[in-house]
Structure formats: C-alpha cells, structure tokens
TORDOSE-445732 format. One record per atom (N, C-alpha, C): residue in one letter; atom name; x, y, z. Coordinates in Angstrom, 2 decimals. Atoms other than C-alpha are relative to their C-alpha. Layout:
# residues N
{fike: a	torti: CA	X: X	Y: Y	Z: Z}
...
***
This chain:
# residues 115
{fike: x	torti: N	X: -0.14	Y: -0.77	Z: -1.23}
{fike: x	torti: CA	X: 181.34	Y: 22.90	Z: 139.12}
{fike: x	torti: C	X: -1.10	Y: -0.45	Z: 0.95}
{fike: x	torti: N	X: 0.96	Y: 0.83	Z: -1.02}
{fike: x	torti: CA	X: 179.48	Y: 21.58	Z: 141.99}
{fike: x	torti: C	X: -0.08	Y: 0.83	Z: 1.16}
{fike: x	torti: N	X: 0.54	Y: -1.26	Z: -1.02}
{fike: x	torti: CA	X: 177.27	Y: 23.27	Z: 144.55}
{fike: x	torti: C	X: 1.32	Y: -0.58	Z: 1.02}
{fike: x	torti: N	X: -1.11	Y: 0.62	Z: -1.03}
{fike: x	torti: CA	X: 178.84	Y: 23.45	Z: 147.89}
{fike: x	torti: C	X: -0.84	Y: -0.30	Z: 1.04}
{fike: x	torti: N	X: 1.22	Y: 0.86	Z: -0.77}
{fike: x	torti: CA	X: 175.68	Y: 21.76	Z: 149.50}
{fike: x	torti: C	X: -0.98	Y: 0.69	Z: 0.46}
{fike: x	torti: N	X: 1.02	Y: -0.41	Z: -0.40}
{fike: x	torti: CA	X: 172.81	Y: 22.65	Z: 151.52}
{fike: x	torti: C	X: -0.88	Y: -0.51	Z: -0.42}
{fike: x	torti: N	X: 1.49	Y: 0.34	Z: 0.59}
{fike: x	torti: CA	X: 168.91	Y: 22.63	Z: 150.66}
{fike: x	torti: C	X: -0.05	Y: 0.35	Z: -1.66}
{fike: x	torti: N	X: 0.20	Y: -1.16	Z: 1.37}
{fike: x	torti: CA	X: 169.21	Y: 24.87	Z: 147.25}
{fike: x	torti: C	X: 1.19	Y: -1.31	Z: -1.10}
{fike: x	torti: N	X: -0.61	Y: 0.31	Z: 1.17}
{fike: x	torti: CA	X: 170.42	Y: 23.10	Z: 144.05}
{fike: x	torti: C	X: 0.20	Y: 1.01	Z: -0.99}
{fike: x	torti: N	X: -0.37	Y: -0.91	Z: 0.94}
{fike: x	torti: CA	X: 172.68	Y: 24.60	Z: 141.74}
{fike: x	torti: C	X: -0.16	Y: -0.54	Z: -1.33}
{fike: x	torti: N	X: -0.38	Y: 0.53	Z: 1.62}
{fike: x	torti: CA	X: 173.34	Y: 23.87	Z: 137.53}
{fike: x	torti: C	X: 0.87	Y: -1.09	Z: 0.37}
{fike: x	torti: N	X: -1.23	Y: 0.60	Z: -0.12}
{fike: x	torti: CA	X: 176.71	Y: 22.67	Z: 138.99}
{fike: x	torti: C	X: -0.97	Y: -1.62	Z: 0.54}
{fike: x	torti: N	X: 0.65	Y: 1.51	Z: -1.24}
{fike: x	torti: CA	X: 174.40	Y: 19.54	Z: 141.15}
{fike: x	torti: C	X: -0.38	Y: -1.07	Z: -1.05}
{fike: x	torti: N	X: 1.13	Y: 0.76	Z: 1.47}
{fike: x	torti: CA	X: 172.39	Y: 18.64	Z: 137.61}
{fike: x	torti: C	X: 1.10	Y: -0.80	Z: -0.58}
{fike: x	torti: N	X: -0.38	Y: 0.74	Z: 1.21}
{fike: x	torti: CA	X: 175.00	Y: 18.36	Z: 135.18}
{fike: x	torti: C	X: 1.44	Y: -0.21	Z: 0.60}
{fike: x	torti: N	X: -1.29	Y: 0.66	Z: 0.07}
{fike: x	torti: CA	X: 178.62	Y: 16.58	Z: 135.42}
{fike: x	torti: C	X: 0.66	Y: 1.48	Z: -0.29}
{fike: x	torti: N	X: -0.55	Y: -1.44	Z: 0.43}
{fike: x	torti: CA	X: 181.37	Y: 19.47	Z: 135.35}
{fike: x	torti: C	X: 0.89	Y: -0.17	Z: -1.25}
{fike: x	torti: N	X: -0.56	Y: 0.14	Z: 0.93}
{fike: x	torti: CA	X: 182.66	Y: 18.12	Z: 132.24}
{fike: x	torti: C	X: -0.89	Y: 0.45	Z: -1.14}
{fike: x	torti: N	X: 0.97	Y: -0.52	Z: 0.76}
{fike: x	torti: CA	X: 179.43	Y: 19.00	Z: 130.51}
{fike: x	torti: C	X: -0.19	Y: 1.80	Z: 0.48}
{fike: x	torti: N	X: 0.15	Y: -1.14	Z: -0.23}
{fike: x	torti: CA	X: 179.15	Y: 22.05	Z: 132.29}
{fike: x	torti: C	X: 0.87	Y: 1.00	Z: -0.26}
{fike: x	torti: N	X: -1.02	Y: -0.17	Z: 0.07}
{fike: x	torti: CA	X: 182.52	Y: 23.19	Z: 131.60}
{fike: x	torti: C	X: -0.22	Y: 0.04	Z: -1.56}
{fike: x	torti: N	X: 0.38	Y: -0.17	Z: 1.74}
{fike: x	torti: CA	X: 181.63	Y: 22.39	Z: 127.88}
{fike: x	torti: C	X: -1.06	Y: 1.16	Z: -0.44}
{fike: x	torti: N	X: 0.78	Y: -1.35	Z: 0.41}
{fike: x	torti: CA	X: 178.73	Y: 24.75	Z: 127.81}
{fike: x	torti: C	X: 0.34	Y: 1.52	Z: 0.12}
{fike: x	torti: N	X: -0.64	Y: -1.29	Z: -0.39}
{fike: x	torti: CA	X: 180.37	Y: 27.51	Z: 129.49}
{fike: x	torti: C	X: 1.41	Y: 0.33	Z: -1.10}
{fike: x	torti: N	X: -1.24	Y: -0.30	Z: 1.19}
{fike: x	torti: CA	X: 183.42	Y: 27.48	Z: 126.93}
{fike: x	torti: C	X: -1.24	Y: 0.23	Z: -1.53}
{fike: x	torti: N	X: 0.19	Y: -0.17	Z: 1.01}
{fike: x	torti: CA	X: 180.89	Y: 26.93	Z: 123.93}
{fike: x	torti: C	X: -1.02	Y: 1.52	Z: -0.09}
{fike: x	torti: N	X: 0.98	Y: -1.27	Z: -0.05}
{fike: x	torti: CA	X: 178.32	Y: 29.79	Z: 125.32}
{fike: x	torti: C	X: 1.31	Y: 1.49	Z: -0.58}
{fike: x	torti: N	X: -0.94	Y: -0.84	Z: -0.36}
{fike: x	torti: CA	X: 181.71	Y: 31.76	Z: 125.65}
{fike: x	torti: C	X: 0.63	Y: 0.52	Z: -1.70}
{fike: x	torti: N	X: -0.27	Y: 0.97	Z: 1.25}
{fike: x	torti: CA	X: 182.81	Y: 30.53	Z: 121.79}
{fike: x	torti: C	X: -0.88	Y: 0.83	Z: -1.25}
{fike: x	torti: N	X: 1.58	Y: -0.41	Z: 0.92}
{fike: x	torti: CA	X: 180.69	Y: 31.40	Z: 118.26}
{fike: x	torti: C	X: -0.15	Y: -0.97	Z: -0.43}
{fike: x	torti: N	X: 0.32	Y: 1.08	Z: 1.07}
{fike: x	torti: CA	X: 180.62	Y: 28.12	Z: 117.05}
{fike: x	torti: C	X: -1.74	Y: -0.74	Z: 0.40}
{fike: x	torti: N	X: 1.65	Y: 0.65	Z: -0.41}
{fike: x	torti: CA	X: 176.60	Y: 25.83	Z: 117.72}
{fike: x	torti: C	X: -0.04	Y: -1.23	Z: 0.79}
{fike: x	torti: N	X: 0.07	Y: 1.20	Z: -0.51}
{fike: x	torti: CA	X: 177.97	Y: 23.72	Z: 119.73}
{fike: x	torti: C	X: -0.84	Y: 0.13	Z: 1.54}
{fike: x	torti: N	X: 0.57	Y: -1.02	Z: -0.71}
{fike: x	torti: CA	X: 175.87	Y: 25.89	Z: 122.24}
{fike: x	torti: C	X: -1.55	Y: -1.21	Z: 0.42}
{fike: x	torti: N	X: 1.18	Y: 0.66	Z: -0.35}
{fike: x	torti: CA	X: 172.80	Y: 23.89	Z: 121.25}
{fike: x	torti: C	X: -0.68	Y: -1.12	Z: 0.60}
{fike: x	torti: N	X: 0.63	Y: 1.17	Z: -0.92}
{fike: x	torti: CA	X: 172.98	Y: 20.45	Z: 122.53}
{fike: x	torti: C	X: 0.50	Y: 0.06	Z: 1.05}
{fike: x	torti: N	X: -0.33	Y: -0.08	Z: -1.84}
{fike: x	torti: CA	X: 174.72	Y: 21.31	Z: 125.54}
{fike: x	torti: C	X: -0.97	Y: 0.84	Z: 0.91}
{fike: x	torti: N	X: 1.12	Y: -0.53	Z: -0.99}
{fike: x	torti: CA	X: 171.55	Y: 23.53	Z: 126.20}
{fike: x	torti: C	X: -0.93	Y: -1.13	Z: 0.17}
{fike: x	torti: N	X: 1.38	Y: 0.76	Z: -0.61}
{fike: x	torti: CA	X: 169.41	Y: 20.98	Z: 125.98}
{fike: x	torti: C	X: 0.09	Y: -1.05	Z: 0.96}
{fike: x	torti: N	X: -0.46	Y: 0.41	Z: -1.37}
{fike: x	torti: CA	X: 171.53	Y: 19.22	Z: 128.35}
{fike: x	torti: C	X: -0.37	Y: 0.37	Z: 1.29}
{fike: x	torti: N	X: -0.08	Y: -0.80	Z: -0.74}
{fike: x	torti: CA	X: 171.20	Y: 21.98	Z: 130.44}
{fike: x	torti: C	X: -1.62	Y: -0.29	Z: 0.23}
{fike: x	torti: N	X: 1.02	Y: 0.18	Z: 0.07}
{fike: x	torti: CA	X: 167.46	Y: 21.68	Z: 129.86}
{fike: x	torti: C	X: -0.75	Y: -1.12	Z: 0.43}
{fike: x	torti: N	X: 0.39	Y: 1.33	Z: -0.71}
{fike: x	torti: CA	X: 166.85	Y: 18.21	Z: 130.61}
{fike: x	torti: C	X: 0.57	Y: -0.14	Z: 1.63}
{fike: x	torti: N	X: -0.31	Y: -0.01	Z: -1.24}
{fike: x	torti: CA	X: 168.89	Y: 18.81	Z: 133.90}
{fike: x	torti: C	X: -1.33	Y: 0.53	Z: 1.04}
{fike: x	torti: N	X: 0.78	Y: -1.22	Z: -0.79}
{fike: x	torti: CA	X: 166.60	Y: 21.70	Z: 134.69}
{fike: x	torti: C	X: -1.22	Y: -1.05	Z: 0.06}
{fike: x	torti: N	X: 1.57	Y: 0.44	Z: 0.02}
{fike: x	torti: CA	X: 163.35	Y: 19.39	Z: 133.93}
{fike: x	torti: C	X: 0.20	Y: -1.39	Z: 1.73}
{fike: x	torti: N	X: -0.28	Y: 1.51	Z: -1.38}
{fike: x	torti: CA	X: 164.85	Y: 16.64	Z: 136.63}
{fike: x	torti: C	X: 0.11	Y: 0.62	Z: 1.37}
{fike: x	torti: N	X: -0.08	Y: -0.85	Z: -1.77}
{fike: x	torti: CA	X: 165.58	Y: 19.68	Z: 139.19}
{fike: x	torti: C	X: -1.23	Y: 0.17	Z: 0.33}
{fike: x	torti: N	X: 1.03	Y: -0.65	Z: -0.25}
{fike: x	torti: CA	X: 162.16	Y: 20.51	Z: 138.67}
{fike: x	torti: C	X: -0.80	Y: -1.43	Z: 0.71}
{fike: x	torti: N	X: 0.37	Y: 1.68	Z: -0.57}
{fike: x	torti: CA	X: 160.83	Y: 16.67	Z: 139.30}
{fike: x	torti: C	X: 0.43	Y: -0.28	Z: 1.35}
{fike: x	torti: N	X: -0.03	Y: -0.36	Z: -1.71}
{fike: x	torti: CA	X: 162.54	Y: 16.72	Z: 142.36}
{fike: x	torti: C	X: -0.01	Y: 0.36	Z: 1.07}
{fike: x	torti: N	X: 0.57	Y: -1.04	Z: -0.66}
{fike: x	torti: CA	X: 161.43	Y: 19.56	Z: 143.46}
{fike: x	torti: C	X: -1.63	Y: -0.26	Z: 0.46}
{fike: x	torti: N	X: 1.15	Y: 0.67	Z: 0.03}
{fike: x	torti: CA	X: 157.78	Y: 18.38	Z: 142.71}
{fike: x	torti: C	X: -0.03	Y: -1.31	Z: 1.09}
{fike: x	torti: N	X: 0.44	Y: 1.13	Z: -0.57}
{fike: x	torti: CA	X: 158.06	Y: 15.23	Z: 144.14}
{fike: x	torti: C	X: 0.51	Y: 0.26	Z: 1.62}
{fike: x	torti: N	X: -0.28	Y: -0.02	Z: -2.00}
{fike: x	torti: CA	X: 159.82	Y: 16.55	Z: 147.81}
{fike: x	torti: C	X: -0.86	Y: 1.50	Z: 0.27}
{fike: x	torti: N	X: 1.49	Y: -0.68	Z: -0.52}
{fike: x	torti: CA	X: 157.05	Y: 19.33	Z: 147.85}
{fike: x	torti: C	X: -1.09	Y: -1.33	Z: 0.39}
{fike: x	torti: N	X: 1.23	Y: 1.06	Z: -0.71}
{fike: x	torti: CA	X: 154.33	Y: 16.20	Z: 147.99}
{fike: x	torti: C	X: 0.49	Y: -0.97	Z: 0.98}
{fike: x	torti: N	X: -0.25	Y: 0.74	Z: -1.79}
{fike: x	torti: CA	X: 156.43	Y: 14.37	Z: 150.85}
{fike: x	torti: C	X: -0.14	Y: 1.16	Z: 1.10}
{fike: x	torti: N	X: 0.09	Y: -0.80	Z: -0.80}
{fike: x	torti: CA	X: 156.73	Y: 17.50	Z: 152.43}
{fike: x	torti: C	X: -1.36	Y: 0.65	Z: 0.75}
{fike: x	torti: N	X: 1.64	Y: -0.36	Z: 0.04}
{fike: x	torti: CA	X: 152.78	Y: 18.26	Z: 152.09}
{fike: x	torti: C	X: -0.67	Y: -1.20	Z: 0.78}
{fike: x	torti: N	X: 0.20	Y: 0.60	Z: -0.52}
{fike: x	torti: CA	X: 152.37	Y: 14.76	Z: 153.31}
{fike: x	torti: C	X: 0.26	Y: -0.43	Z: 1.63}
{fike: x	torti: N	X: -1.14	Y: -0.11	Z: -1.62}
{fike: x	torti: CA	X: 155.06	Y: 14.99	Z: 156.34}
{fike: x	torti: C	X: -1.03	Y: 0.83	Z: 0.77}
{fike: x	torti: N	X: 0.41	Y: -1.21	Z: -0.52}
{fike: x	torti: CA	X: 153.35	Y: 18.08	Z: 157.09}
{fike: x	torti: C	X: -1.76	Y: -0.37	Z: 0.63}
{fike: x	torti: N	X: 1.91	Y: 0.16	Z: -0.69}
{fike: x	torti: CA	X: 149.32	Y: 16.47	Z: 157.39}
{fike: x	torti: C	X: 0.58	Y: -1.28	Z: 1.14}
{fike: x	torti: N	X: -0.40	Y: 1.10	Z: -0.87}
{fike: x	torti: CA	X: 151.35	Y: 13.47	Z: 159.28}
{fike: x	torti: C	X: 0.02	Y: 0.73	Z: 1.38}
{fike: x	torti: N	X: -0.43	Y: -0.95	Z: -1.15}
{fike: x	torti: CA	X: 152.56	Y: 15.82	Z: 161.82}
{fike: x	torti: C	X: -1.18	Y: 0.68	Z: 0.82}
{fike: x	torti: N	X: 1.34	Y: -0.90	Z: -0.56}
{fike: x	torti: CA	X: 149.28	Y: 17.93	Z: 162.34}
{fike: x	torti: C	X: -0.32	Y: -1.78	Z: 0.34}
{fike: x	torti: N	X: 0.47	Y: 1.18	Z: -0.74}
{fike: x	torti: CA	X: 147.52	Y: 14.15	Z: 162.87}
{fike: x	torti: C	X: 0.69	Y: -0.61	Z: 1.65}
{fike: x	torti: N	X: -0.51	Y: 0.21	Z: -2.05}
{fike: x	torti: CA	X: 150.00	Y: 13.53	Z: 166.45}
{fike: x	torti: C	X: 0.34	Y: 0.32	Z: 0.13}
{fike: x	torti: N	X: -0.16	Y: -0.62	Z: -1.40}
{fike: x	torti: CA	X: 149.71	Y: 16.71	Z: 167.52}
{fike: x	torti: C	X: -1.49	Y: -0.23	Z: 0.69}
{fike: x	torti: N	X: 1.40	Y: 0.49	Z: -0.98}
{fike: x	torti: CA	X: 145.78	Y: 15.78	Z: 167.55}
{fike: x	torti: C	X: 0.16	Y: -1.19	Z: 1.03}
{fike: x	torti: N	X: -0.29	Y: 0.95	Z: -1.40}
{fike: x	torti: CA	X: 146.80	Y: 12.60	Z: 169.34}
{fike: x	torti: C	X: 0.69	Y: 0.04	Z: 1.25}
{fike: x	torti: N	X: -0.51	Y: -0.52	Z: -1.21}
{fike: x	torti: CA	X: 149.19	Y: 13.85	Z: 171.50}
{fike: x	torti: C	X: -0.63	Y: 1.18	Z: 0.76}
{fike: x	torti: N	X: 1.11	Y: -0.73	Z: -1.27}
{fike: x	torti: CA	X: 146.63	Y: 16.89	Z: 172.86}
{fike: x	torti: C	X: -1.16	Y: -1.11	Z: 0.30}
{fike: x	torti: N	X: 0.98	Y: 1.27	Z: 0.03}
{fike: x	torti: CA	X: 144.06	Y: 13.65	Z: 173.00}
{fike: x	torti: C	X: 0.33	Y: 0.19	Z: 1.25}
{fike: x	torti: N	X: -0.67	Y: 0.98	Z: -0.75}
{fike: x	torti: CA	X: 146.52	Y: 11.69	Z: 174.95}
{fike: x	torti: C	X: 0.41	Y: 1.26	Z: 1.27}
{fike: x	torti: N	X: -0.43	Y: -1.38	Z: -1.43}
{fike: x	torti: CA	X: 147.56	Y: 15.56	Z: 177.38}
{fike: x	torti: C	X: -1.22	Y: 0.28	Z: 0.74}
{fike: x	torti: N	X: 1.27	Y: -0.41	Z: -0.50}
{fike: x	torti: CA	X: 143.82	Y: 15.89	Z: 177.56}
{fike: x	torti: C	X: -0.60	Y: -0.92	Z: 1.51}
{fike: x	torti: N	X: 0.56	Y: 1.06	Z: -0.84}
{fike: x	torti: CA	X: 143.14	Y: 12.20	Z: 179.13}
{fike: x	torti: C	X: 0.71	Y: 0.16	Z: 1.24}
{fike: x	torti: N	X: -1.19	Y: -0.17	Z: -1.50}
{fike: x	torti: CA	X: 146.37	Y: 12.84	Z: 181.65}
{fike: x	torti: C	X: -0.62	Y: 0.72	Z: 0.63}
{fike: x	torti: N	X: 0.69	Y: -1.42	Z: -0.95}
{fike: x	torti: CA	X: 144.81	Y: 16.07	Z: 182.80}
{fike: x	torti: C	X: -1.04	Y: -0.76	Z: 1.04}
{fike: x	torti: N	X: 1.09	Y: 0.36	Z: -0.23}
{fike: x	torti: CA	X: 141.67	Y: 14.45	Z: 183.50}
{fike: x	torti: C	X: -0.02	Y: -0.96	Z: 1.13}
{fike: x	torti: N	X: -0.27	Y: 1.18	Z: -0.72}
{fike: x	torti: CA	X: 142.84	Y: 11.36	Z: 185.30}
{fike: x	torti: C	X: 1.03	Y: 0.16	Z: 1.17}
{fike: x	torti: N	X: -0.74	Y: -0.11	Z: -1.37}
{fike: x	torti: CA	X: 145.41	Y: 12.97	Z: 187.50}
{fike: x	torti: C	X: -1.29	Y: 0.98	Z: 0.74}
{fike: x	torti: N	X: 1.53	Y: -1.09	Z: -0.60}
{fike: x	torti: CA	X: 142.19	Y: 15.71	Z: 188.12}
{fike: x	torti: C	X: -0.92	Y: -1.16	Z: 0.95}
{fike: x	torti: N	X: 1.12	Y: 1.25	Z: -0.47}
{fike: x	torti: CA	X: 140.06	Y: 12.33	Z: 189.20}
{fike: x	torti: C	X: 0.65	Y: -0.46	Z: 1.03}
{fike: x	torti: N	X: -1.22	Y: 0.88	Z: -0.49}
{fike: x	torti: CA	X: 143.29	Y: 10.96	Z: 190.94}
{fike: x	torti: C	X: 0.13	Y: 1.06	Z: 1.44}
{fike: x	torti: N	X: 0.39	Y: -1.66	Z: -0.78}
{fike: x	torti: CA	X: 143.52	Y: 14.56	Z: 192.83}
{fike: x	torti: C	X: -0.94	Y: -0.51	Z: 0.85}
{fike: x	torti: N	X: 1.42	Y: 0.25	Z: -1.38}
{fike: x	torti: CA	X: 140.01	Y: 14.29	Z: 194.39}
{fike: x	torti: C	X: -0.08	Y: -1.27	Z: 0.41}
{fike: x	torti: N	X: -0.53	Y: 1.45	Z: -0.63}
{fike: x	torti: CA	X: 140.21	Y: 10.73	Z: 194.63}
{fike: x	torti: C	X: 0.72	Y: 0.17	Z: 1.85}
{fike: x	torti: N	X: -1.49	Y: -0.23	Z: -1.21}
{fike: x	torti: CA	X: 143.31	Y: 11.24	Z: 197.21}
{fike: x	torti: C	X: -0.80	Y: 1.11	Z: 1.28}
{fike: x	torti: N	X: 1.18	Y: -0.38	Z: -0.94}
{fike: x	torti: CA	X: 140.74	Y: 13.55	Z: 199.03}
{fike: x	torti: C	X: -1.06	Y: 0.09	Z: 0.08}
{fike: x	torti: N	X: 1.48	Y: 0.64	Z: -0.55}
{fike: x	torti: CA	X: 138.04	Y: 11.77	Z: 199.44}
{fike: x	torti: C	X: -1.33	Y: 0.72	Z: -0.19}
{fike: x	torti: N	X: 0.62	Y: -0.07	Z: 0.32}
{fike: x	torti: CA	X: 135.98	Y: 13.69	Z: 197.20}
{fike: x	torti: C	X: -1.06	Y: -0.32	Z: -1.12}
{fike: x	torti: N	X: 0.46	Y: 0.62	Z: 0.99}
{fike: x	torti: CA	X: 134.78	Y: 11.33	Z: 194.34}
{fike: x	torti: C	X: -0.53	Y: -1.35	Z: 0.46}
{fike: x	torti: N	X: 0.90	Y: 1.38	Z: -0.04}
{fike: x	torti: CA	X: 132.21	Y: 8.48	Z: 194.08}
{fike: x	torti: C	X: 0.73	Y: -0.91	Z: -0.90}
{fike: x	torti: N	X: -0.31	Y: 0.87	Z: 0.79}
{fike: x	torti: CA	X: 132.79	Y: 5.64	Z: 191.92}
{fike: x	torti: C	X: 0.11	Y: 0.30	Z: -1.36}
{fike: x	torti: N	X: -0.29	Y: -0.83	Z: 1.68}
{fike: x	torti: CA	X: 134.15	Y: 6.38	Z: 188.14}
{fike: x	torti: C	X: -0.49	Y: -0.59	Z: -0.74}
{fike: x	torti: N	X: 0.09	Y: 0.85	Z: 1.11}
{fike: x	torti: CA	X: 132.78	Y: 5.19	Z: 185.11}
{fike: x	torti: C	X: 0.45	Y: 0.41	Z: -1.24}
{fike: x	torti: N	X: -0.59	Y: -0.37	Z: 1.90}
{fike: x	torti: CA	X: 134.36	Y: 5.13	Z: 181.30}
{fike: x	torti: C	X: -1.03	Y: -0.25	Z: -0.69}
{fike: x	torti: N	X: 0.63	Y: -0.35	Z: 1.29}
{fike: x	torti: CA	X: 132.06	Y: 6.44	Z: 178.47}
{fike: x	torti: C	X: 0.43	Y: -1.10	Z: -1.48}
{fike: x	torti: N	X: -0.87	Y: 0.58	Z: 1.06}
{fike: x	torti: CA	X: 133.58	Y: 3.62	Z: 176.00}
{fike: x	torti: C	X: -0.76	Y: -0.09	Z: -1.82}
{fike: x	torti: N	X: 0.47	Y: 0.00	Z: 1.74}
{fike: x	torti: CA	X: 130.86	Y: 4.62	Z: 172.98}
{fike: x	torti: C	X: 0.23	Y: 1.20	Z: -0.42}
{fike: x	torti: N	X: 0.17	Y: -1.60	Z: 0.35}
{fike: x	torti: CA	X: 132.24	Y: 8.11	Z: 172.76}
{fike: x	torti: C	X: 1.46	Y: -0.30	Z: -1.13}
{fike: x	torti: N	X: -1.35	Y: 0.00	Z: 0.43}
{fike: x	torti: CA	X: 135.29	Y: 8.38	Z: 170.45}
{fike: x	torti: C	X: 1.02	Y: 0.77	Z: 0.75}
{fike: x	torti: N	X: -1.12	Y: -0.32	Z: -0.36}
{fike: x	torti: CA	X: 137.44	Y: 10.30	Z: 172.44}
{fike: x	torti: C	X: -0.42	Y: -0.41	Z: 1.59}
{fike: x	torti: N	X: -0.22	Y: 0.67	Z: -1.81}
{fike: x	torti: CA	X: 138.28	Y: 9.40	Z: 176.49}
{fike: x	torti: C	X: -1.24	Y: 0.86	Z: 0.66}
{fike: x	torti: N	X: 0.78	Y: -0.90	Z: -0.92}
{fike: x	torti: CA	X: 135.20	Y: 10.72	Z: 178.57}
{fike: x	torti: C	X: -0.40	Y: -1.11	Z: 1.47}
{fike: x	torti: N	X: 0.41	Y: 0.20	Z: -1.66}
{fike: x	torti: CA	X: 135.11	Y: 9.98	Z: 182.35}
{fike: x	torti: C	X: -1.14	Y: 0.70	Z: 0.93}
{fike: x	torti: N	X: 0.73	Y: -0.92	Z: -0.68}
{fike: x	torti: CA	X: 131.99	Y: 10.72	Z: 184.11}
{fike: x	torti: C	X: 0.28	Y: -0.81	Z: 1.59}
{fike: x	torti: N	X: -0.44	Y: 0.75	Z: -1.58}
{fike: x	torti: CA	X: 132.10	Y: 10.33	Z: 188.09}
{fike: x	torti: C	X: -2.13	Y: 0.20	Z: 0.19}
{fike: x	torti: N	X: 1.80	Y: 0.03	Z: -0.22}
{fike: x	torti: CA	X: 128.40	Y: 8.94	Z: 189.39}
{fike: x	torti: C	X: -0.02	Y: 0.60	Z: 1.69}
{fike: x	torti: N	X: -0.14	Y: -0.90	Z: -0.95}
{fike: x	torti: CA	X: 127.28	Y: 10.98	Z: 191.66}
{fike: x	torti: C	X: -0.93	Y: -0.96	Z: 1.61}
{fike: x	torti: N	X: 0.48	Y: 1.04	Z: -1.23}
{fike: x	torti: CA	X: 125.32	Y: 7.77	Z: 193.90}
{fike: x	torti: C	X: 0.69	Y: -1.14	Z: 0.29}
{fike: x	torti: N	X: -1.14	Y: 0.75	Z: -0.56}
{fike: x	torti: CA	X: 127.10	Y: 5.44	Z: 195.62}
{fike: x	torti: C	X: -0.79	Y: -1.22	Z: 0.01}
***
C-alpha cells in the first residue's frame, strides 16, 4: 500500500506492497510467519530513520547557508543605502571628495572634510 505522497513517509513508502500485504495477512493469521516479515518491517523502519537523519543535516546545513546571504545581502542593502546617501548630497553640492576605507572588512566610506 503506498503513501499518497507529500513530506511524511508511510510503512506503505518502505516496504513493497507485496511484503506489506504479507505481514498484514500473517499479523492477521496464528501461524510465525509474523517474524521475518517484522524484521522486514524493521529494517524498513531503520532506513526511514537514515533518511530522516541524513535530510535533518542538509536541512541544518541549508538553513546556516541561508542565514550566511541574508548577512550578505543586508551587507550589500547597507552599501546601497550609503552610496545613494553620498550620491544624494553629491547631487547637492554638499560633499567634498570621497574616500574608500579598503582595510576595514566591511564597505566604509568616509567623506574628507578638506578639499
């Protein structure tokens, strides 16, 4: 029996419905044929769990990727601000000559205040 999709895995996703179909008749049943189709069931469950594990640590990774350029992209909103702000007074003829800070790590524009 097979999920009917989404994020969420079912039993039906793990095991083949020919196996699954077998457990459910032998659970159903009194005979032991119960036992290796659990551990079927069991080894499914250990592989749901593995891939569960392993798309939590992309997801943990995705997730520090993401925080890293939104820092670059407020960086990169910060420098715009700044440079249409310079660009601004510029355009009225209230700024001296500009100079770039280039030993700072992030963008710093000072304006000199002698001509």
């Amino acid at each position: 029996m097979r999920g009917v999709g989404g994020p969420l895995l079912c039993i039906g996703d793990l095991l083949c419905d020919e196996n699954y179909e077998q457990l459910n008749k032998a659970l159903a049943g009194t005979d032991h044929s119960w036992t290796g189709l659990t551990l079927k069931l069991c080894t499914a469950l250990d592989t749901a769990k593995k891939l569960i594990e392993s798309t939590n640590s992309n997801v943990t990774m995705l997730s520090e990727n993401v925080g890293e350029l939104e820092k670059m992209i407020k960086k990169g909103d910060s420098a715009i601000a700044e440079v249409r702000s310079i660009h601004s007074s510029k355009a009225k003829g209230l700024l001296h000559p500009v100079r770039v800070n280039p030993d700072q790590n992030s963008l710093s524009i000072s304006v000199d205040s002698e001509v």
